[in-house]
Structure formats: C-alpha cells, structure tokens
PyMOL CGO cylinders between C-alpha atoms (Angstrom):
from pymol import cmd
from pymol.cgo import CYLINDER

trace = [
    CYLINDER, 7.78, 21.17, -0.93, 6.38, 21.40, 2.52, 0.3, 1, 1, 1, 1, 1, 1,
    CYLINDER, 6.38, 21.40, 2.52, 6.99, 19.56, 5.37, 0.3, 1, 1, 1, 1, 1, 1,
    CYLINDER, 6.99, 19.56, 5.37, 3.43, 17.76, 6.34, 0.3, 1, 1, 1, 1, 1, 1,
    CYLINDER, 3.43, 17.76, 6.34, 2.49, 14.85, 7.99, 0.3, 1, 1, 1, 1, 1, 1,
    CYLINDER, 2.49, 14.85, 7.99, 5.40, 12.83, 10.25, 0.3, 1, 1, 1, 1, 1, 1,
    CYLINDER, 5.40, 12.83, 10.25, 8.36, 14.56, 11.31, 0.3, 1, 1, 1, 1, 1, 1,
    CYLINDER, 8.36, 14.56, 11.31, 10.91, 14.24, 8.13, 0.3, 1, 1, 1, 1, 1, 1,
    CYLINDER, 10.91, 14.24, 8.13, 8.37, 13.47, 5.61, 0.3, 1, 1, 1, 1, 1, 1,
    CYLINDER, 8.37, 13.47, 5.61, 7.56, 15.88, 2.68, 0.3, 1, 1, 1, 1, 1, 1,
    CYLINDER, 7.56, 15.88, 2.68, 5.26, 15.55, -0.13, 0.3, 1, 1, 1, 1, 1, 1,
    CYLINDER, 5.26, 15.55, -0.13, 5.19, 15.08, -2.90, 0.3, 1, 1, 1, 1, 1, 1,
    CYLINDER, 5.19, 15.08, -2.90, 7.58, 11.32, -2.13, 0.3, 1, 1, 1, 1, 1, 1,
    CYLINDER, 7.58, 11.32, -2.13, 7.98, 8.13, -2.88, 0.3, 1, 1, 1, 1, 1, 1,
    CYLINDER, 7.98, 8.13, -2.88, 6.29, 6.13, -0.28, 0.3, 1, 1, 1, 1, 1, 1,
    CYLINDER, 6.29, 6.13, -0.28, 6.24, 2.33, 0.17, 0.3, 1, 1, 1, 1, 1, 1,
    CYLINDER, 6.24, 2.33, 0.17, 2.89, 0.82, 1.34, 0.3, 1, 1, 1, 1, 1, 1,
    CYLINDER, 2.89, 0.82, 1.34, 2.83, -2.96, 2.62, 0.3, 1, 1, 1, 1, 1, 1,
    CYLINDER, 2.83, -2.96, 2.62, -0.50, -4.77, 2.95, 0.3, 1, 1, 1, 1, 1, 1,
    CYLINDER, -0.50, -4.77, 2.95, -0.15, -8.44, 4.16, 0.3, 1, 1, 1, 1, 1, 1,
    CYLINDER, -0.15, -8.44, 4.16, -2.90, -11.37, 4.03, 0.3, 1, 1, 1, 1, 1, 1,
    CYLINDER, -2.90, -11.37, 4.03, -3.20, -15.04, 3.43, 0.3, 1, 1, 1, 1, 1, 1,
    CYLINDER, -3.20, -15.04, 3.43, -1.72, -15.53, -0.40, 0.3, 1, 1, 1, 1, 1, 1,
    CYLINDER, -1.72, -15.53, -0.40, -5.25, -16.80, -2.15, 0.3, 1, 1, 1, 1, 1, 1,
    CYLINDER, -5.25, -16.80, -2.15, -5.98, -15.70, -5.68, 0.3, 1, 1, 1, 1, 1, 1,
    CYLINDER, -5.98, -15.70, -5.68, -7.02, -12.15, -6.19, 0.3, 1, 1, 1, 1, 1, 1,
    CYLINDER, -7.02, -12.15, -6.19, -5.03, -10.78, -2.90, 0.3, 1, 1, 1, 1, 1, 1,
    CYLINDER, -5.03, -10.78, -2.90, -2.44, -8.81, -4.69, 0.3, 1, 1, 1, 1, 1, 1,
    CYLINDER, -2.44, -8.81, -4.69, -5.22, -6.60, -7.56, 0.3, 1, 1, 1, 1, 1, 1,
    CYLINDER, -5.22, -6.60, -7.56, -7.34, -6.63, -4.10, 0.3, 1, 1, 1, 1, 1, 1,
    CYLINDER, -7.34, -6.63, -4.10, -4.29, -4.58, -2.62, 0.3, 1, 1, 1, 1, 1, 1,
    CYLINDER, -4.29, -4.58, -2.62, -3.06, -2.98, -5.52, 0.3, 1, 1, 1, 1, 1, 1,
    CYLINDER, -3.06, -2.98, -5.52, -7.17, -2.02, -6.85, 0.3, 1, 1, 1, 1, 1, 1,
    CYLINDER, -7.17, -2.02, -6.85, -7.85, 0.27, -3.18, 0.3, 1, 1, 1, 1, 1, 1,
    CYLINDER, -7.85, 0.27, -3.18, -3.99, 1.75, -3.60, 0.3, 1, 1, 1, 1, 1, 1,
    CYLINDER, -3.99, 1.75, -3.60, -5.25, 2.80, -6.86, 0.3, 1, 1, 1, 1, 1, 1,
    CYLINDER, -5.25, 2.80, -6.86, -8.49, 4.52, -6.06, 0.3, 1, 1, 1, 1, 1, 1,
    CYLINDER, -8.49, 4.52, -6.06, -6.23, 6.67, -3.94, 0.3, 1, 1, 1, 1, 1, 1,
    CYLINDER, -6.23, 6.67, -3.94, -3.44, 7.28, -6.01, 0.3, 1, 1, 1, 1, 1, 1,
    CYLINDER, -3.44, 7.28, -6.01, -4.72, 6.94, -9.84, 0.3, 1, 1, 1, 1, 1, 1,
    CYLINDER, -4.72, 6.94, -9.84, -1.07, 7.65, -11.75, 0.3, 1, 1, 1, 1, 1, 1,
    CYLINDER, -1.07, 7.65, -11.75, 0.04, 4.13, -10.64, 0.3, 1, 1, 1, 1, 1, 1,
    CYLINDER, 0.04, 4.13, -10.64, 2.59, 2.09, -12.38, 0.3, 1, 1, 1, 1, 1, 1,
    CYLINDER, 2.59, 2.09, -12.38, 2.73, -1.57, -12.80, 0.3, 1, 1, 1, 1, 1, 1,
    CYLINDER, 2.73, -1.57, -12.80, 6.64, -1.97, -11.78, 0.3, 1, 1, 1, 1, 1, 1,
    CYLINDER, 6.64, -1.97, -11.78, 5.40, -0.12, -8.41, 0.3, 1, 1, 1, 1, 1, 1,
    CYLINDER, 5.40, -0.12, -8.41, 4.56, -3.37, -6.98, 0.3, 1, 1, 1, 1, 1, 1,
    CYLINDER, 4.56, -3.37, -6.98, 6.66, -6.35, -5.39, 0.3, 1, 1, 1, 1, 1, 1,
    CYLINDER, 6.66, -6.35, -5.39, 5.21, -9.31, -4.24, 0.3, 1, 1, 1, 1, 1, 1,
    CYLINDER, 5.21, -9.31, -4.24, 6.55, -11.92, -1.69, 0.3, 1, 1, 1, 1, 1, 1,
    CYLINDER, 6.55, -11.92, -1.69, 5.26, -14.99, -0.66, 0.3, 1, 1, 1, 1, 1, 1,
    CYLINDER, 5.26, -14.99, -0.66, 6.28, -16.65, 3.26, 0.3, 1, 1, 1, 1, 1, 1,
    CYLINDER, 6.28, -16.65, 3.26, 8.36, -19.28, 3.52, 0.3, 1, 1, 1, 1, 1, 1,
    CYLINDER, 8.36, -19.28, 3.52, 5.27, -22.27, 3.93, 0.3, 1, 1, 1, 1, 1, 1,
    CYLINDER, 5.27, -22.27, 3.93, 3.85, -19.92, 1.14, 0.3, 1, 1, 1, 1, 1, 1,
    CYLINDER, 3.85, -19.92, 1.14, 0.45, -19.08, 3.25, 0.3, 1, 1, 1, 1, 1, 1,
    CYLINDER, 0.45, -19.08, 3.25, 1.20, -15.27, 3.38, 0.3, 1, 1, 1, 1, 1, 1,
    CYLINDER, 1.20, -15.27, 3.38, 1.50, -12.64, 0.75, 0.3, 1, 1, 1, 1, 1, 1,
    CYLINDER, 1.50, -12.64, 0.75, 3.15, -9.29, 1.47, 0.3, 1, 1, 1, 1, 1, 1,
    CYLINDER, 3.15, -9.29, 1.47, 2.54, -6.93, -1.32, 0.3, 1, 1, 1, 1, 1, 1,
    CYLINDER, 2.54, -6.93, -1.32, 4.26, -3.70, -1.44, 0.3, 1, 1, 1, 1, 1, 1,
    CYLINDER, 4.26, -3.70, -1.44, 2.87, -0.73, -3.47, 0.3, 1, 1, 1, 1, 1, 1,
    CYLINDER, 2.87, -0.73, -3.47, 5.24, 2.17, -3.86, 0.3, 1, 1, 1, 1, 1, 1,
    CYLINDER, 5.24, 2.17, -3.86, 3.62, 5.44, -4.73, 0.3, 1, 1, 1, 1, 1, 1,
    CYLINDER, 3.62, 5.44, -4.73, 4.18, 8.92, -5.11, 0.3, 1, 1, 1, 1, 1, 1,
    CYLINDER, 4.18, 8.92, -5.11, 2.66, 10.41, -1.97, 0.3, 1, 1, 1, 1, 1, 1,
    CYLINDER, 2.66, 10.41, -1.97, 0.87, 13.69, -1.99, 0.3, 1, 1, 1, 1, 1, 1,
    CYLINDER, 0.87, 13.69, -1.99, -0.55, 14.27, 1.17, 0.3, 1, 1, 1, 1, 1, 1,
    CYLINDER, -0.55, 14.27, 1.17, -0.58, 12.75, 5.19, 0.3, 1, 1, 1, 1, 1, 1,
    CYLINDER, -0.58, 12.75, 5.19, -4.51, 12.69, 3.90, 0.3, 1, 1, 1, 1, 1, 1,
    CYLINDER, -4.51, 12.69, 3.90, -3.84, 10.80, 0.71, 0.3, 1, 1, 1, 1, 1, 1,
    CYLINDER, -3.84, 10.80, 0.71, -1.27, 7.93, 2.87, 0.3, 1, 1, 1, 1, 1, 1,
    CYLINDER, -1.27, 7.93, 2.87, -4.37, 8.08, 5.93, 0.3, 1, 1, 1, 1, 1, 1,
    CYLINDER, -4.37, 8.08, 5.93, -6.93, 7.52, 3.55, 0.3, 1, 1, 1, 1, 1, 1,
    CYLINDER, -6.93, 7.52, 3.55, -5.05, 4.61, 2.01, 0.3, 1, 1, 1, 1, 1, 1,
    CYLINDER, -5.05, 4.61, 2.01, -4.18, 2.55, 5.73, 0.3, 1, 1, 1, 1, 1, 1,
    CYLINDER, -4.18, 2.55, 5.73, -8.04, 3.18, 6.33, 0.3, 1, 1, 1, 1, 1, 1,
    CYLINDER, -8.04, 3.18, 6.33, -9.18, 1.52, 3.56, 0.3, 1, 1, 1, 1, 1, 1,
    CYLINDER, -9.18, 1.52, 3.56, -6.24, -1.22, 3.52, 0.3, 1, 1, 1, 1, 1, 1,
    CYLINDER, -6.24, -1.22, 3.52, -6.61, -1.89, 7.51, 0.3, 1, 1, 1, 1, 1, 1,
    CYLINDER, -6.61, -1.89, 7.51, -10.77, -2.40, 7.31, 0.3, 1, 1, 1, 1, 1, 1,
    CYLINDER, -10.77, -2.40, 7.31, -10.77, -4.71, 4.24, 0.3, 1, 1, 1, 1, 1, 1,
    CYLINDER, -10.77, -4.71, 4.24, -11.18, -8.05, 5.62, 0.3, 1, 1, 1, 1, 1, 1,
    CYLINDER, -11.18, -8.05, 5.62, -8.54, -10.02, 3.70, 0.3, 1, 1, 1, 1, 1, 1,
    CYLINDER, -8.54, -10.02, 3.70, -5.28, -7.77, 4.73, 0.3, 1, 1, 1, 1, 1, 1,
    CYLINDER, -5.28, -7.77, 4.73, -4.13, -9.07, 8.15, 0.3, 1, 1, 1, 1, 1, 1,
    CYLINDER, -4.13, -9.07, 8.15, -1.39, -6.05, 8.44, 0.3, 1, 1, 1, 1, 1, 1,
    CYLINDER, -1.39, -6.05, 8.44, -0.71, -2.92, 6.66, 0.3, 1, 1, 1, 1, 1, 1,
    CYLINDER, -0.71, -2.92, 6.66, 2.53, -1.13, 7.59, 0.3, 1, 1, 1, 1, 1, 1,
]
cmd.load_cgo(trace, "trace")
C-alpha cells in the first residue's frame, strides 16, 4: 500500500461517501447509480440510508473500497454537479 491522496489515507480502503438531497423517489439509485460508474465491484449492504427528522432530506451513504485520490475526486465531481445532491461530504 502507498500512502496517496490526504495525509493518513492509503489505498486500497474502505471509504464512506455521503451525498445529501431532498428525499423524492429515485434519490438514493441516483446516488448509489454515479458511485457505481466509479467503483463497479459495489455491494448492496454498502449503502445506509437516513431520512431528517420532518423527513424532507435523504442522506445516503455509500461505502466503497477506494483505490485512488483520482477514483474518490472523480466521484465528489460527479456527486457535487448533479443537480439533486445538495451536499456531498
């Protein structure tokens, strides 16, 4: 392993990736569909899904196995210019 990227991170790791939006049908494959493109070997259980207390905000959190500082870059890009996600940390 080498150390890439953010001072303590090393790749390959298990990274958690939270996209947050308005909670209308569709917003959690929306999230979990452009996570994929970027990291194909995703599984099902690698997502968590919480709803605000009024219940007009979804948080989804996709937690996958990070090969790169490209491969996380690539993924906030993406997540951060779609117009449904409000935040992605």
């Amino acid at each position: 392993m080498s150390l890439l990227g953010e001072p303590g991170l090393c790749f390959p790791c298990s990274f958690p990736i939270k996209a947050m939006g308005r909670a209308e049908e569709g917003f959690d494959l929306m999230i979990l569909g452009i996570v994929r493109r970027h990291s194909p070997g995703l599984g099902e259980t690698a997502v968590k899904i919480r709803l605000s207390t009024g219940g007009r905000y979804m948080a989804v959190t996709v937690t996958i196995e990070a090969m790169s500082q490209g491969q996380l870059d690539a993924i906030y890009r993406e997540l951060s210019s779609h117009e449904r996600v409000i935040m992605a940390l």
